[in-house]
KOLVEXMAR-979662 format. One record per residue (C-alpha): residue number from 0; residue in one letter; z, y, x. Coordinates in steps of 0.02 Angstrom, whole numbers, plus 50000, padded with zeros to 5 digits. Layout:
+-----+-----+-------+-------+-------+
:   n : res :    c3 :    c2 :    c1 :
+-----+-----+-------+-------+-------+
: NUM :   A :     Z :     Y :     X :
...
+-----+-----+-------+-------+-------+
//
This chain:
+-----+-----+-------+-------+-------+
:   n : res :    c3 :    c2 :    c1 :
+-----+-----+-------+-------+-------+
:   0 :   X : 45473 : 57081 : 53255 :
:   1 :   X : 45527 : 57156 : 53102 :
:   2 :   X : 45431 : 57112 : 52918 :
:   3 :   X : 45431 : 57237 : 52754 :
:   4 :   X : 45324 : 57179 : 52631 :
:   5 :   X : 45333 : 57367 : 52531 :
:   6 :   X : 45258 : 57339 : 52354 :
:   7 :   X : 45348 : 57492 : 52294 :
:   8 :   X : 45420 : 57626 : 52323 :
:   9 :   X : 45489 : 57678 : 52513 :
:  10 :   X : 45656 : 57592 : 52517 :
:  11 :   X : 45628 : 57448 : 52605 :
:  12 :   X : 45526 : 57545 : 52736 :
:  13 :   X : 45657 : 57659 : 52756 :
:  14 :   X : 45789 : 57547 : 52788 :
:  15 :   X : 45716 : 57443 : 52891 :
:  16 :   X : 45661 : 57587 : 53031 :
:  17 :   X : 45826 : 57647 : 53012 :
:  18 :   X : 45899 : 57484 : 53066 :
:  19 :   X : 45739 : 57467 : 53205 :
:  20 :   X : 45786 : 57655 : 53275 :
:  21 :   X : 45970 : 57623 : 53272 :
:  22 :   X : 45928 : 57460 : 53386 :
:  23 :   X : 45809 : 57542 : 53499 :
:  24 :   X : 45937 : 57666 : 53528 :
:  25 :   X : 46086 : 57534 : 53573 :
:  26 :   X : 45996 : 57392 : 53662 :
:  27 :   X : 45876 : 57447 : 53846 :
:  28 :   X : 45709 : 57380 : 53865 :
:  29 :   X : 45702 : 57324 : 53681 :
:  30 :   X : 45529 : 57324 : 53596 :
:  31 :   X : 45496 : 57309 : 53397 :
:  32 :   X : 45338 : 57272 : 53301 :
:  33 :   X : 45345 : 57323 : 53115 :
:  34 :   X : 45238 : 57216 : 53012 :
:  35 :   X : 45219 : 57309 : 52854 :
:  36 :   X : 45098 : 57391 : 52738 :
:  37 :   X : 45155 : 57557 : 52657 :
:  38 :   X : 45023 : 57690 : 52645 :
:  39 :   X : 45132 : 57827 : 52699 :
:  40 :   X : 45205 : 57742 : 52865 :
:  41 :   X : 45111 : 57871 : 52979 :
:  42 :   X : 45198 : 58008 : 52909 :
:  43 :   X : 45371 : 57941 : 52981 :
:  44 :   X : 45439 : 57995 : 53162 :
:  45 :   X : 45403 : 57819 : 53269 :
:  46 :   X : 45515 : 57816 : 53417 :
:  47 :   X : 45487 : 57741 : 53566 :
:  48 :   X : 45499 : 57559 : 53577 :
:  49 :   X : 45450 : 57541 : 53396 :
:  50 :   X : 45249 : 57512 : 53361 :
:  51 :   X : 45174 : 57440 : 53180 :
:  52 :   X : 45041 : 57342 : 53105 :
:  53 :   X : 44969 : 57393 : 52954 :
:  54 :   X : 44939 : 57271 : 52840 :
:  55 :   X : 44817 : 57294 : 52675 :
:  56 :   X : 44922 : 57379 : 52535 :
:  57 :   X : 44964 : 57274 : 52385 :
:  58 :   X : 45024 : 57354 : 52238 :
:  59 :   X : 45059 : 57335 : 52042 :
:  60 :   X : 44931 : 57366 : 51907 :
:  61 :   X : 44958 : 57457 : 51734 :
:  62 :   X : 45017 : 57245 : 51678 :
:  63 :   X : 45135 : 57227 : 51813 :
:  64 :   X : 45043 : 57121 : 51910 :
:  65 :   X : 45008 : 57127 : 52107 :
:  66 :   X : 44852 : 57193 : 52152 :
:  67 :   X : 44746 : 57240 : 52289 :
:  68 :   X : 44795 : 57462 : 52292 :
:  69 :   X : 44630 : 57507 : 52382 :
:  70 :   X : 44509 : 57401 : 52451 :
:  71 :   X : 44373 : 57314 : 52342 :
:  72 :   X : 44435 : 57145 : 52380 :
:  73 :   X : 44528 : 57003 : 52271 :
:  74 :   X : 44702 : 57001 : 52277 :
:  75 :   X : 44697 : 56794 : 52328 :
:  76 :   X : 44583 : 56824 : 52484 :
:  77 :   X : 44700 : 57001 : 52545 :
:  78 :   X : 44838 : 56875 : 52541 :
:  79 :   X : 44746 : 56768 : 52644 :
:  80 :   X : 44707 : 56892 : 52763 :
:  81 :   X : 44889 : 56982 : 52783 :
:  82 :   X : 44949 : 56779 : 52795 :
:  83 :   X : 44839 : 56772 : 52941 :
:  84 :   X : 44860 : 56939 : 53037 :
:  85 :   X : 45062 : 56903 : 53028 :
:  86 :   X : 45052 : 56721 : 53102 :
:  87 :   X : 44920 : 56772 : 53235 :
:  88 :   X : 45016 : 56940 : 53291 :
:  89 :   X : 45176 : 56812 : 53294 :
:  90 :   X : 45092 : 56702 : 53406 :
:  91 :   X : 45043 : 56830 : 53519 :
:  92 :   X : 45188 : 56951 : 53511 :
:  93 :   X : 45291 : 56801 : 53548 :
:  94 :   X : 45452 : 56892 : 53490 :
:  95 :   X : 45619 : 56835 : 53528 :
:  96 :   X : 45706 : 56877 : 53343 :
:  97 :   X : 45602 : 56895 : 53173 :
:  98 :   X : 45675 : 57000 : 53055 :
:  99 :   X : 45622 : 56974 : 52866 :
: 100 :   X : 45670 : 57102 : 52724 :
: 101 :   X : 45730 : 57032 : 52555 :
: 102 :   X : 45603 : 56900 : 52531 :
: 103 :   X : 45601 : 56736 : 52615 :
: 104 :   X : 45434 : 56666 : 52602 :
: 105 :   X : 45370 : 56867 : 52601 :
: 106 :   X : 45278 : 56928 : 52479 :
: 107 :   X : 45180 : 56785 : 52383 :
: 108 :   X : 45210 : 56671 : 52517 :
: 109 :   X : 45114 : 56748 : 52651 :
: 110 :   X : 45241 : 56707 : 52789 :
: 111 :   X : 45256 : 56511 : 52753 :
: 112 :   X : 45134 : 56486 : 52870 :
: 113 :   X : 45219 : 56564 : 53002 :
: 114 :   X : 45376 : 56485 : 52970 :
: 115 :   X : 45313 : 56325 : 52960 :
: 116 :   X : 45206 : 56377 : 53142 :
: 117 :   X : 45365 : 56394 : 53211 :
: 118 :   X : 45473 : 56245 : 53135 :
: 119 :   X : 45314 : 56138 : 53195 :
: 120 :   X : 45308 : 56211 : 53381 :
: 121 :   X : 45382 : 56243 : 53551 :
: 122 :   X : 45427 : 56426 : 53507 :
: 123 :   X : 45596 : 56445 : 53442 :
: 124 :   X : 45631 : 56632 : 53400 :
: 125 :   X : 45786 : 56655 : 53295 :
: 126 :   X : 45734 : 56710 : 53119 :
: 127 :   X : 45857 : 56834 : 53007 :
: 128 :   X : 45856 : 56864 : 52822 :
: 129 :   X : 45911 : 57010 : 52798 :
: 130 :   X : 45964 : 57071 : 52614 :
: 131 :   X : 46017 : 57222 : 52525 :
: 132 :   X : 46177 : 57227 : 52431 :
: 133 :   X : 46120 : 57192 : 52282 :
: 134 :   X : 45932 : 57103 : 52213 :
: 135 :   X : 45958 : 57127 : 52022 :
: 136 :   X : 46050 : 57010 : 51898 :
: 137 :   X : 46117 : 56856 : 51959 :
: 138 :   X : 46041 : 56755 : 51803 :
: 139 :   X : 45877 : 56818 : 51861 :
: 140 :   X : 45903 : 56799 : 52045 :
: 141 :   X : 45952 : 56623 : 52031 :
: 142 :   X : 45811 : 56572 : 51915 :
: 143 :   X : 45696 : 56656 : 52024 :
: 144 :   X : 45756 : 56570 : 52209 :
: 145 :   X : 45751 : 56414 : 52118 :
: 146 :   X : 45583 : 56429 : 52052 :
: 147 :   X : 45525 : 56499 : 52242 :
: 148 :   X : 45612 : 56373 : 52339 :
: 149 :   X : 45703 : 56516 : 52414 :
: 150 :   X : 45865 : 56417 : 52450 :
: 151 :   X : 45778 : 56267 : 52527 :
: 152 :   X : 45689 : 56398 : 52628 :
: 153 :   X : 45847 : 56487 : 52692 :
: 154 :   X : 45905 : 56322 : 52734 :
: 155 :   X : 45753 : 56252 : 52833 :
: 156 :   X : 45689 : 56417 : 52921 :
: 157 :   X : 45828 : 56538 : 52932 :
: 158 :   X : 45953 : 56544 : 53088 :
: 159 :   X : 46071 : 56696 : 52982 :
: 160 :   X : 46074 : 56796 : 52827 :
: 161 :   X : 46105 : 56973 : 52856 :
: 162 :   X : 46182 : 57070 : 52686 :
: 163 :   X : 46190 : 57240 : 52714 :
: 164 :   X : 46311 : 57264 : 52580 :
: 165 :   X : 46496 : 57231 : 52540 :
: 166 :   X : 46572 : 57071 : 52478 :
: 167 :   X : 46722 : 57174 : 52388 :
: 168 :   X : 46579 : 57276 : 52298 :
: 169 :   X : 46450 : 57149 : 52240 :
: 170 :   X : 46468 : 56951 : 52329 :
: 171 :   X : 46285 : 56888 : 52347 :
: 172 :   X : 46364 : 56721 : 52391 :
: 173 :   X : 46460 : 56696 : 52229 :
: 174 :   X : 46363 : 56803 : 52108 :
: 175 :   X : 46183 : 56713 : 52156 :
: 176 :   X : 46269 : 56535 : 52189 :
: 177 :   X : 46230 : 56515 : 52369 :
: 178 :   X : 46256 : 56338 : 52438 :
: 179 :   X : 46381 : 56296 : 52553 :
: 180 :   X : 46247 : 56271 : 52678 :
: 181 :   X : 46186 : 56459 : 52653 :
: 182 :   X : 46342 : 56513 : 52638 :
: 183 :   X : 46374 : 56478 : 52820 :
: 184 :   X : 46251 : 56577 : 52865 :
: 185 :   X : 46272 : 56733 : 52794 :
: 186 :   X : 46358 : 56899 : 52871 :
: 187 :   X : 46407 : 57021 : 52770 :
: 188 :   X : 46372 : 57189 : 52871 :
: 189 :   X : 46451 : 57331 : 52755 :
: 190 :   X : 46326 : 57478 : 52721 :
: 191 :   X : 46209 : 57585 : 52814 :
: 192 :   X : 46293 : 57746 : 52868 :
: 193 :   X : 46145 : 57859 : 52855 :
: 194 :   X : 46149 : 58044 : 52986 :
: 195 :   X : 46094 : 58218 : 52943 :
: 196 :   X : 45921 : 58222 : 53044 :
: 197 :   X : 45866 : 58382 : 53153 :
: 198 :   X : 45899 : 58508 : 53027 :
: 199 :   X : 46090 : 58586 : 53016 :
: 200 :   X : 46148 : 58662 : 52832 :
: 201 :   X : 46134 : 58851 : 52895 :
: 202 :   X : 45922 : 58806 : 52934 :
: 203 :   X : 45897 : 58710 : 52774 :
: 204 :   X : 45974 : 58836 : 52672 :
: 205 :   X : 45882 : 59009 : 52773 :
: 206 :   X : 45708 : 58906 : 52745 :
: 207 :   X : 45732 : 58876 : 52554 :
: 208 :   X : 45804 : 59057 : 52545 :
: 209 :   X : 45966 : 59000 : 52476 :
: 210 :   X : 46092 : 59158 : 52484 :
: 211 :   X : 46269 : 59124 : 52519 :
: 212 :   X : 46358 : 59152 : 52327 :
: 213 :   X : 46195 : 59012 : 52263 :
: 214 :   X : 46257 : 58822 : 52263 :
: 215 :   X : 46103 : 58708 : 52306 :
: 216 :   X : 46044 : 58560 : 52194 :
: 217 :   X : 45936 : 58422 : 52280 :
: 218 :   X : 45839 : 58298 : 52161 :
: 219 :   X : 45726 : 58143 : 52226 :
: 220 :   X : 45673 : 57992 : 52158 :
: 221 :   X : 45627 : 57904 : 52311 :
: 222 :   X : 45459 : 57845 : 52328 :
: 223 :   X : 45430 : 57935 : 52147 :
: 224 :   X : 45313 : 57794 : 52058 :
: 225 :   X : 45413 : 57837 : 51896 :
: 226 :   X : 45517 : 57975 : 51963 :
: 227 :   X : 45409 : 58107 : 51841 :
: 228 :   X : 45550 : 58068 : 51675 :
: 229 :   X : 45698 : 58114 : 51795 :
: 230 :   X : 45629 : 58284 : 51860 :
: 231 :   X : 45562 : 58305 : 51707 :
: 232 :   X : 45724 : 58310 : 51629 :
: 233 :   X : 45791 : 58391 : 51752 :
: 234 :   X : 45687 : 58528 : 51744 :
: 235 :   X : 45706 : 58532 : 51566 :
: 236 :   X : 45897 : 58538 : 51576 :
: 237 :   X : 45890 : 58717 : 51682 :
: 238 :   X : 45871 : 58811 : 51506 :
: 239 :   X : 46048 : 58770 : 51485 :
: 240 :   X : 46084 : 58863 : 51627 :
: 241 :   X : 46226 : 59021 : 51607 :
: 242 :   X : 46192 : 59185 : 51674 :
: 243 :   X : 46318 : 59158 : 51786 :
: 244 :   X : 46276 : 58988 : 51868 :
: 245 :   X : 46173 : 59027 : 52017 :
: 246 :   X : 46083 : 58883 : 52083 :
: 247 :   X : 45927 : 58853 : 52187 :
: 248 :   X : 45841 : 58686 : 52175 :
: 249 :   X : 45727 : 58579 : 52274 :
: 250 :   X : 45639 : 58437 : 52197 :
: 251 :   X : 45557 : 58309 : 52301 :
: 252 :   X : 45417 : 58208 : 52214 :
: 253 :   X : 45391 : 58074 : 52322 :
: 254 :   X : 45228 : 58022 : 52405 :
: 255 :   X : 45192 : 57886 : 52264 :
: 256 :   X : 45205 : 58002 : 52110 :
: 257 :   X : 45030 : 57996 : 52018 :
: 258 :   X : 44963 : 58183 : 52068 :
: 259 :   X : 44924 : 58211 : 51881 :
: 260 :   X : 45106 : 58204 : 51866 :
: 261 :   X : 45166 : 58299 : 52009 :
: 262 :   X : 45045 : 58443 : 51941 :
: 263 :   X : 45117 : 58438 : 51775 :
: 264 :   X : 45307 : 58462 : 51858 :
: 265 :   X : 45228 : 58605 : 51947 :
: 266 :   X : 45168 : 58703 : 51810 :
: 267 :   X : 45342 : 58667 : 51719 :
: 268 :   X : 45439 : 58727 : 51862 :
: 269 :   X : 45330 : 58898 : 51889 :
: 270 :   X : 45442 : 58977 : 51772 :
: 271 :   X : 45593 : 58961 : 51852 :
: 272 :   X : 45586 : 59073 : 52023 :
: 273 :   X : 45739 : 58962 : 52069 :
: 274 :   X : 45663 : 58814 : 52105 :
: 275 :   X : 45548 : 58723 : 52251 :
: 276 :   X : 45438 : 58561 : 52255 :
: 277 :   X : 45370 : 58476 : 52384 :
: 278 :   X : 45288 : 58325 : 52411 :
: 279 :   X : 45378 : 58207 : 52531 :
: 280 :   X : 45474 : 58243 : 52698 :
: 281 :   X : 45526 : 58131 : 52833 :
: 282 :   X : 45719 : 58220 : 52875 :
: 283 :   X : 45778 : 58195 : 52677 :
: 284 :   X : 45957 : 58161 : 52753 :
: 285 :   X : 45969 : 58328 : 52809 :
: 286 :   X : 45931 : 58408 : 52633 :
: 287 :   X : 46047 : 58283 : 52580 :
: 288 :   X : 46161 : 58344 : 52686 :
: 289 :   X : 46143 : 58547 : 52667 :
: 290 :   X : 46151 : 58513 : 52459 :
: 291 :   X : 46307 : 58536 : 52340 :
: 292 :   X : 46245 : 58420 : 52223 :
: 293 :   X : 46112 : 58269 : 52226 :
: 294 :   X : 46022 : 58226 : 52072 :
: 295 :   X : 45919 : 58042 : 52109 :
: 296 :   X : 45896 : 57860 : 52053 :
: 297 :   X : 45998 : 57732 : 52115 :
: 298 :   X : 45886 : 57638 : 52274 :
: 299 :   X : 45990 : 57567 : 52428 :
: 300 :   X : 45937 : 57724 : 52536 :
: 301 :   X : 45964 : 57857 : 52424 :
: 302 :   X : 46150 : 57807 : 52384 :
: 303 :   X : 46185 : 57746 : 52548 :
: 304 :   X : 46131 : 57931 : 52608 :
: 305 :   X : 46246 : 58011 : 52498 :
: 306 :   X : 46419 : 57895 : 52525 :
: 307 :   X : 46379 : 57938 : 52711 :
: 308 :   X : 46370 : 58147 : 52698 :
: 309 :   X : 46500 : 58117 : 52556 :
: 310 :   X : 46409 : 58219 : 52442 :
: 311 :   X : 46432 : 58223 : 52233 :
: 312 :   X : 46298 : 58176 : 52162 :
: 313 :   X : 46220 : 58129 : 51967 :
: 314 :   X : 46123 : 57941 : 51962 :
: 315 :   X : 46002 : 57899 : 51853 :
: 316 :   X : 45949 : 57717 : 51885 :
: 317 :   X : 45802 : 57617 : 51872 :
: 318 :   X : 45822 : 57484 : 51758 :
: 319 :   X : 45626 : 57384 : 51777 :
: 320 :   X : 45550 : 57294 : 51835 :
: 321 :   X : 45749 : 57252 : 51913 :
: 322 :   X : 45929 : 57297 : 51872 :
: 323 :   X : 45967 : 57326 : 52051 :
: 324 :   X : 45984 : 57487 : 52051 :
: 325 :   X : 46076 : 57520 : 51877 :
: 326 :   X : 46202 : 57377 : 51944 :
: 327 :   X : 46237 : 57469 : 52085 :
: 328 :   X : 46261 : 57636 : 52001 :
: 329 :   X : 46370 : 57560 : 51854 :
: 330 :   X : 46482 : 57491 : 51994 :
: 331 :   X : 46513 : 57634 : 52120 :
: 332 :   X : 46521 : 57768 : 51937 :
: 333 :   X : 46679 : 57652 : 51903 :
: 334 :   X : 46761 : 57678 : 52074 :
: 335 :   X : 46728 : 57855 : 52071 :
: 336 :   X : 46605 : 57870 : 52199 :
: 337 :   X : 46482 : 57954 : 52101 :
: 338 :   X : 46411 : 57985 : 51919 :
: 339 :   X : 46275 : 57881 : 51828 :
: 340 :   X : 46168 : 57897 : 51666 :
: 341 :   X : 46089 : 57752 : 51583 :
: 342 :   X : 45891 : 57822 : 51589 :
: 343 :   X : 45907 : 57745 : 51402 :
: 344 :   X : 46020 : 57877 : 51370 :
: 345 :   X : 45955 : 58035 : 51466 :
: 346 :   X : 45903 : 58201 : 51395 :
: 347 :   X : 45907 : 58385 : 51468 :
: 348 :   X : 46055 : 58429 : 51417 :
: 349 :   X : 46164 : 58285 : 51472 :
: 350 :   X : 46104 : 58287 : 51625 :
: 351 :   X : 46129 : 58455 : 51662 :
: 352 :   X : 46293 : 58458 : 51592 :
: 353 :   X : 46347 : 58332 : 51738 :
: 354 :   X : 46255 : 58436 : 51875 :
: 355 :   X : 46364 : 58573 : 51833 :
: 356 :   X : 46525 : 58470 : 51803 :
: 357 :   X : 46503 : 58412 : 51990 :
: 358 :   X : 46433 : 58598 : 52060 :
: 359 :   X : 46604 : 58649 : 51980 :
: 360 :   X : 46715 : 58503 : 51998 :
: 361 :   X : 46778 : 58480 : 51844 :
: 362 :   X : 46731 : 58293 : 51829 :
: 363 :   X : 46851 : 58179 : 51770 :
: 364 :   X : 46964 : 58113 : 51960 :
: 365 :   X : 46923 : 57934 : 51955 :
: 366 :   X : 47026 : 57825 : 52086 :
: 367 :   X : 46884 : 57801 : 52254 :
: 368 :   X : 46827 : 57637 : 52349 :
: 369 :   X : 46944 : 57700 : 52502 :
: 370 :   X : 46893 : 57549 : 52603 :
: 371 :   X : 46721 : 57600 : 52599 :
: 372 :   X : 46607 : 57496 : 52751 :
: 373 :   X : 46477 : 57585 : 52810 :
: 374 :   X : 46458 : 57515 : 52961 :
: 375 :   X : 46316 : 57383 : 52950 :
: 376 :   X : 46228 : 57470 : 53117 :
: 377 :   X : 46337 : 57424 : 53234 :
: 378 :   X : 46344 : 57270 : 53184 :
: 379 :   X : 46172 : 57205 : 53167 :
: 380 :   X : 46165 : 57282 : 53342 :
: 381 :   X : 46313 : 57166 : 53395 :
: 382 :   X : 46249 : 57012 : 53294 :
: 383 :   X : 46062 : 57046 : 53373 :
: 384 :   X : 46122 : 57045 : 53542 :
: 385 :   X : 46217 : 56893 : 53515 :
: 386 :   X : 46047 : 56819 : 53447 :
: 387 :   X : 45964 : 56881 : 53603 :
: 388 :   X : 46087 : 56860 : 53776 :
: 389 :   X : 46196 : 56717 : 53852 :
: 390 :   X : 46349 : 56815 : 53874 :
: 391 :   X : 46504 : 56748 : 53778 :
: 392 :   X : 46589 : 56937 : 53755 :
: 393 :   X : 46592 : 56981 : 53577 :
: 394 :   X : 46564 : 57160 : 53606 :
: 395 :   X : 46381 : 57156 : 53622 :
: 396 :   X : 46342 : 57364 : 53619 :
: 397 :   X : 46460 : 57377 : 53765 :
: 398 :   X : 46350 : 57247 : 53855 :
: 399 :   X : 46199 : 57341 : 53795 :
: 400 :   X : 46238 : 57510 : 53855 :
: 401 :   X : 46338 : 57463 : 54039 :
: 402 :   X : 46244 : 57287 : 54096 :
: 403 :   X : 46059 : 57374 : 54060 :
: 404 :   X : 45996 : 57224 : 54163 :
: 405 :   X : 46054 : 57089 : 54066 :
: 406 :   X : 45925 : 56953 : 54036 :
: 407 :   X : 45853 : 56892 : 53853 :
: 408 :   X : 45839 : 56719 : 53828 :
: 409 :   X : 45648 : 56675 : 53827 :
: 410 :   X : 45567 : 56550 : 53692 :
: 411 :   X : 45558 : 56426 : 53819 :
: 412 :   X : 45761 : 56433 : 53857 :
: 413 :   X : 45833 : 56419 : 53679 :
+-----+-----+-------+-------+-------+
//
């Protein structure tokens, strides 16, 4: 069983049915549910093996604050009733790991109860944290997991702690002052190599009518809550375009982008013949992938996408509600691995100015991470299936794919 609590944004959905496809795809006979609540998770290819529940969505008013996002009820007694559904579609599912995104408790607590359900009882699934490389500034992280309890609650309900990240990049255990006790339990994974989906370069390019002398610029801000300054800058910047440069562009709102603001990018784009929006689109890795340049904020996904197709590409991070992202970006900008602009600092013509630099490259050589890790599938498939079988090898995806038959331990036999 795999929790997202998605508040914002389609990052944490995303990378968490990556990670369910790329196990359903190693391990026979395995089934996942996906407890989560995003509005737009119908839209995504579900595979089979993979089913969800959809929670109520909960997202942020104009202050900040959570909030019910559509139905008439208060935001206490939604809580109540997504704390429910998860417990009673754990006791019924029965599954033999849980995997939580990010936050231990879940969102506002709503998965204490289940925790404690299973502390208190005869079912013993194993239950993984699993976090991203980076949450946002360790002064605020700390204060936070103290004030949450987050470290006792590691301690008493978590078997492992899953960081999709690198230690050499950005060490959660020393940066957020995880106790010894913690520390133990945590496995750093490296990233998540992201593949080009169904789409090759030569279709991507004959469907946006891309001719062979025109380089192809990609720009997405994710979900695109508060994409609209980035495109709109970007969009802005193409007056500074010479004669000469001949570039096609596809901008990709995002599903969450107020439609006030999407309309207002489409009215600014209509005079420039060059360029395409669209809404949203479930195979983004293989625009990604057919683009010379990608112009996007800084989430796990999006950067993780673009270190796997090793593609240049121009960051512009979010900096609020979290730091998480501009952390990330400030770090891989110093080893080279891409470019980043401070959204404090963005304007049309800097930004465009660094689109073309990479189109052309004539950015500065910067020395590269050359011990890059992006191999965190394969090895939440090997740490899962030590989780989940008796056998001692420690090569669990050559178990999975030539011993089919091999048995999962039941609640009953751990």
């Amino acid at each position: 069983m795999v929790y997202s609590h998605d508040t914002y944004g389609l990052g944490n959905l995303c990378r968490m049915l990556t990670i369910c496809r790329y196990l359903l795809e190693a391990i026979p006979q395995l089934s996942i549910l996906l407890i989560c609540s995003s509005p737009v998770v119908h839209s995504f290819r579900i595979p089979k093996g993979l089913d969800y529940i959809k929670l109520p969505c909960i997202g942020r008013n104009e202050y900040g604050e959570l909030a019910v996002k559509y139905l008439g009820t208060e935001t206490e007694e939604t809580f109540k009733l997504r704390s429910e559904l998860i417990k009673i579609t754990t006791i019924n599912f029965k599954p033999d790991v849980i995997l939580v995104d990010k936050k231990p408790y879940g969102l506002q607590e709503e998965l204490r109860d289940t925790l404690e359900y299973i502390k208190n009882s005869d079912y013993y699934p194993k239950v993984v944290l699993l976090l991203r490389d980076i949450l946002d500034t360790p002064e605020k992280t700390i204060a936070e997991w103290k004030k949450k309890g987050y470290y006792k609650g590691i301690e008493l309900f978590y078997d492992q702690v899953w960081v999709v990240g690198m230690q050499e990049v950005f060490d959660i255990t020393k940066e957020y002052k995880f106790p010894a006790k913690i520390s133990e339990k945590v496995k750093h994974c490296g990233y998540i190599r992201r593949r080009a989906e169904r789409k090759n370069n030569d279709e991507i390019r004959q469907e946006l009518n891309i001719n062979y002398d025109e380089q192809f610029v990609l720009v997405t801000p994710g979900g695109g809550a508060d994409g609209y300054y980035l495109i709109y800058n970007y969009i802005s910047g193409l007056y500074y375009l010479a004669k000469q440069d001949k570039i096609t562009s596809l901008i990709i709102c995002g599903p969450e982008m107020p439609q006030e603001k999407q309309q207002e990018l489409y009215e600014k784009a209509r005079q420039y013949s060059n360029v395409k929006i669209i809404e949203f689109t479930d195979e983004l890795t293989s625009y990604i992938n057919a683009a010379d340049t990608i112009v996007s904020m800084g989430g796990y996904n999006t950067v993780c996408e673009i270190l796997s197709l090793e593609k240049p590409a121009v960051i512009v991070p979010r900096t609020k509600p979290v730091k998480e992202q501009f952390i990330r970006a400030e770090s891989m900008d110093k080893v080279g691995l891409l470019k980043a602009i401070h959204p404090d600092l963005l304007n049309p013509e800097n930004l465009m100015a660094a689109v073309l630099e990479k189109l052309n490259n004539t950015a500065k050589n910067q020395p590269k991470f050359f011990n890059l890790d992006l191999d965190a599938l394969p090895r939440i498939v090997d740490l899962t299936y030590k989780l989940l079988y008796r056998e001692t090898s420690t090569n669990y995806s050559y178990i999975a794919y030539n011993y089919p038959d091999a048995q999962p331990l039941v609640a009953s036999q751990k």
